[in-house]
N, C-alpha and C positions, 0 to 999 in steps of 0.2 A: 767531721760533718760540716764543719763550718768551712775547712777548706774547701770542700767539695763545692758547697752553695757558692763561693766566693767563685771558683773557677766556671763554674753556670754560669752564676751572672757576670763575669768579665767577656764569657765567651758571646752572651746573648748581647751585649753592649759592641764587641768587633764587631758581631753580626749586623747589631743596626748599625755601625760607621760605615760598613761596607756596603749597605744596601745606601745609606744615606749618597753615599759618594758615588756609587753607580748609577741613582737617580738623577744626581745634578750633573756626573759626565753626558747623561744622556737630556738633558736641557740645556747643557751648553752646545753638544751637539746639533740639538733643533733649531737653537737660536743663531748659529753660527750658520747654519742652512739659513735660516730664515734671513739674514740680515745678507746673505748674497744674493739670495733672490731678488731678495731689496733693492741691492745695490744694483742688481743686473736690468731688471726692470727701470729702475730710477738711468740707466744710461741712455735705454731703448726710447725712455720721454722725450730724456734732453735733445736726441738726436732728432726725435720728430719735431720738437718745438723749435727745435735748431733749421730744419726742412722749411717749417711752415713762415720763418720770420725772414729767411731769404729770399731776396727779388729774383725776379723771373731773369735780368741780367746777370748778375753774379750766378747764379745757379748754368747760365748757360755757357758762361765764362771759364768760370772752373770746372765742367765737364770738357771743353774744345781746350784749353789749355794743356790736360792731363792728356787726352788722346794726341793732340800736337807732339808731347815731349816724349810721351813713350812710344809714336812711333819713328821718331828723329831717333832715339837712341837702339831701338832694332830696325833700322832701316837696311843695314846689309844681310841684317839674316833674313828679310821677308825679298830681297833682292833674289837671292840664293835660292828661296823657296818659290817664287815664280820659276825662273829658269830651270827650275826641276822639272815643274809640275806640266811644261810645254816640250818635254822631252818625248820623242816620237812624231811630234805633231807635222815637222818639214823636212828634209834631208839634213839641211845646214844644223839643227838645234838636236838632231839623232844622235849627232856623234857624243854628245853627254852621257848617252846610255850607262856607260859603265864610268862615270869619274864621278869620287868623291868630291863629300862638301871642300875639303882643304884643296885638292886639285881645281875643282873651278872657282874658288875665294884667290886662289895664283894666278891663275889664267885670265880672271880678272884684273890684278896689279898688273901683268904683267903686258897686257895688251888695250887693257882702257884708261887704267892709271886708279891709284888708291880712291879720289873723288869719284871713282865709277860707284860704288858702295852706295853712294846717295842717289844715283842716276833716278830721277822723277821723287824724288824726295821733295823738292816745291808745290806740287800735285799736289803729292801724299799729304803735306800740312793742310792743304789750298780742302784738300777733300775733308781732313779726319778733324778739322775745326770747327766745320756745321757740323759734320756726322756723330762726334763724340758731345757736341753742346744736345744735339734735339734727341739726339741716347739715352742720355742722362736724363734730359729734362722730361721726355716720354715715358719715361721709365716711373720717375717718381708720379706724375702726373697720374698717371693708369694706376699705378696701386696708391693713391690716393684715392682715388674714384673709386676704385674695388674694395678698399678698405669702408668705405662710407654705403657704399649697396650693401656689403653681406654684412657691417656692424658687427651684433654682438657675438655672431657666429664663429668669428676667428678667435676669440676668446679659450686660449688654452688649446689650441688646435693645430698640429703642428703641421697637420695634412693640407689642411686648407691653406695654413699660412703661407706653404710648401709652392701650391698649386696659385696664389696669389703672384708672388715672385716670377713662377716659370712664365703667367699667361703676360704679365704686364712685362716682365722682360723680353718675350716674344712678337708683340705687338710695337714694342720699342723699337725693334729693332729692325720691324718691318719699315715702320714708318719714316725712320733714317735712313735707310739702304733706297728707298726711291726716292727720298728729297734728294739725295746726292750723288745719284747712280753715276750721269754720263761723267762726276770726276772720277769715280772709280775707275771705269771704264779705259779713259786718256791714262791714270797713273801706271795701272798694267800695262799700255802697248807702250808707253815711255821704259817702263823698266826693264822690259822683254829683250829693246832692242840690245843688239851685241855689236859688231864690226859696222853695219851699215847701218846710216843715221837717217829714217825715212823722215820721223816725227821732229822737227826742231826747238819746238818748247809746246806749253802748253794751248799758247790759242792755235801756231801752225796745226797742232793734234785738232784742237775742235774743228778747224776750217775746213782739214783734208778729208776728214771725217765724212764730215756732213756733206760736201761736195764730190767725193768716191761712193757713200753707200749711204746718203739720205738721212734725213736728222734720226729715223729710226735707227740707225747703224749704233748711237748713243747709246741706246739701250739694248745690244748685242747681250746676250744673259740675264737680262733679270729675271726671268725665271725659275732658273735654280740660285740667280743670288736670295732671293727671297725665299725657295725654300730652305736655303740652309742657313741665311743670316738669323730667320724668324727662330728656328730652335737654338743654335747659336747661341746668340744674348740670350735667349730662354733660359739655357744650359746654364751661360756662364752666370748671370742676376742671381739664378734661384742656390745655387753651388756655394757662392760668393756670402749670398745671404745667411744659409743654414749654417754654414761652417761659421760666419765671424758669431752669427749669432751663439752657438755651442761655446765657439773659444772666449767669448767674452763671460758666459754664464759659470762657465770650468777655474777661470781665472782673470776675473774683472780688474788687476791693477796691471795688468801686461798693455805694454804700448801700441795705441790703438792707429799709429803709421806700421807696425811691423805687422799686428794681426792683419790688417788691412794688405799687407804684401804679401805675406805667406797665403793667405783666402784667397786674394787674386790672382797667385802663379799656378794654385788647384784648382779654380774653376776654369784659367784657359786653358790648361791639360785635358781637363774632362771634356769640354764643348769643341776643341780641334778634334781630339779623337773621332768626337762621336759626328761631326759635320765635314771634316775634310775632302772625303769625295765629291758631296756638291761643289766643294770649295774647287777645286782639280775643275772639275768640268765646268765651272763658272768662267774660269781663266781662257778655259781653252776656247772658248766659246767668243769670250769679248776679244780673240786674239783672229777669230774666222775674219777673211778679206784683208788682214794688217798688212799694209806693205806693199798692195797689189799682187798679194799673195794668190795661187789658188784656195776655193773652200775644201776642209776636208770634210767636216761634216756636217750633214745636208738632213738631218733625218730628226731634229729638235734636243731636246733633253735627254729623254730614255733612248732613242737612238743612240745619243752621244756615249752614253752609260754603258751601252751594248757594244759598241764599234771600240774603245777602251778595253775593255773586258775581253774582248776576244780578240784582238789583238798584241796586247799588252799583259795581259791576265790580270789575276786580283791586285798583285804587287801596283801594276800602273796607276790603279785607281788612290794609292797610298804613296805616290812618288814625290818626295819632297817633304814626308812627314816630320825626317830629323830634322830640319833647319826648321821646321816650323816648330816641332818643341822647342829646339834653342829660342827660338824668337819670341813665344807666347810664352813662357816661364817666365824672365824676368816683365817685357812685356804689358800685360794684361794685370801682372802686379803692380807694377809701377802706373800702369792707370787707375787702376783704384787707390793706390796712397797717395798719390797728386791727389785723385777727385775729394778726398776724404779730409787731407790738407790745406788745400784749397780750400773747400767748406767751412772748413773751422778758421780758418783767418779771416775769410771772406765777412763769418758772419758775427766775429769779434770787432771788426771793422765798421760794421752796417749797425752794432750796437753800441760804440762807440761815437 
């Protein structure tokens, strides 16, 4: 009998250790959520307080810096990807039809010389140093202001937050693309050119421009650069945003230069895919009149979209896509870890 009691209460005694120990696995649990939550929030501060203590120069700085260097370091894949994307368009640029990226990356070396690779790459910088400073700084600027309208509303809201990122990224990007259109503009017909040299640098392009086809000839495209650059940065802001945001909540001591790379080679995936076509018919459009060329198309945007398509079929409208994955994967990463890097020296510096 007394064994028996003794084995009862041994067992009711397991039974509380084990409920005992079940309860605090599961309050270390909570707490171990809790205190990342903690820590993930507590980064999302720093990084706003880190926003708000930087000047309007450095902040402008370290955005045209980071678009400078990442597009000096893919400037022959966006090279490639113009010369694609103008295939069809004249007899001379047809004959591309059928040659791969590695065939014309040779025909390249072998007839303009390895320094062709950067052909209008002085532009490029001359362009993507305002373009990426007033990006950046537009960008934050607008969801500041959208953050301080809707207040407490984005509290906990991932939709809003969501739709915070895409309207202020989109707006950004508008805003940039017309401050700095006609260099756009000159850097495509600089890098178009192939055997015969019409443009000779950058002011001969604005001269001949403007005196062949009127200071409006400058802004040949913006049309569709606007409609695609606006979803564009849209795409890429809100993509860049939700994902580092996730990857930092998932795992908050992982290196916030590489979260910053890998988020920004996904959101330029995502935003080329889904904008490429305007992108195509932007080019082709700033390329109408180059050269004392004839027009080929005479009939605006959706004409253009139409006259493509049914000549070229669907494929046309996607021509030049690989070199532009190449280009936007490393890319659009390496601008957001410059800009992210940047920031944080910038504003170790400024508090120093």
């Amino acid at each position: 009998m007394e064994a028996r009691v003794g084995v009862v209460v041994e067992g009711g005694q397991r039974a509380l250790n084990s409920a005992a120990a079940a309860q605090e696995s599961v309050v270390d649990g909570g707490a171990r959520k809790f205190l990342q939550h903690h820590q993930h929030q507590q980064q999302q501060n720093s990084q706003v307080n880190q926003q708000a203590q930087m000047g309007t120069v450095p902040q402008l700085l370290a955005g045209g810096i980071a678009g400078a260097f990442s597009k000096t370091c893919t400037a022959p894949l966006a090279r490639l990807t113009i010369l694609f994307q103008v295939q069809g368009m004249h007899s001379d640029v047809a004959t591309l039809r059928k040659a791969s990226i590695w065939h014309e990356a040779s025909r390249i070396v072998n007839e303009e010389g390895f320094r062709a690779f950067w052909k209008g790459n002085l532009v490029t910088i001359a362009h993507r140093l305002p373009y990426s400073s007033v990006s950046f700084y537009a960008y934050e600027r607008y969801k500041n202001a959208l953050h301080s309208i809707l207040g407490d509303s984005l509290k906990g809201n991932a939709s809003a937050a969501l739709g915070v990122h895409f309207v202020s990224g989109g707006m950004a990007g508008i805003t940039a693309a017309s401050a700095t259109y006609p260099l756009d503009l000159v850097r495509t017909r600089l890098a178009a050119q192939r055997n015969t040299i019409y443009y000779r640098g950058i002011w001969h392009a604005f001269h001949t421009i403007c005196r062949e086809e009127g200071f409006l000839g400058l802004y040949k495209g913006l049309g569709p650069t606007l409609l695609g650059v606006g979803p564009s940065i849209a795409i890429s802001f809100s993509v860049y945003e939700t994902l580092r945001s996730f990857w930092q909540s998932q795992r908050p001591s992982d290196s916030t230069i590489m979260v910053s790379l890998a988020c920004g080679s996904l959101s330029g995936i995502a935003s080329s895919t889904a904008t490429f076509p305007l992108d195509l018919v932007r080019r082709r459009m700033q390329l109408e009149g180059a050269g004392g060329r004839a027009r080929v198309y005479n009939t605006g945007l959706f004409g253009t979209f139409r006259h493509i398509f049914r000549t070229e079929g669907l494929q046309g409208l996607y021509r030049g896509i690989l070199p532009e994955y190449y280009k936007v994967v490393p890319g659009v990463g390496i601008v957001f870890m410059t800009y992210e890097t940047l920031k944080m020296l910038l504003s170790r510096f400024e508090t120093s």
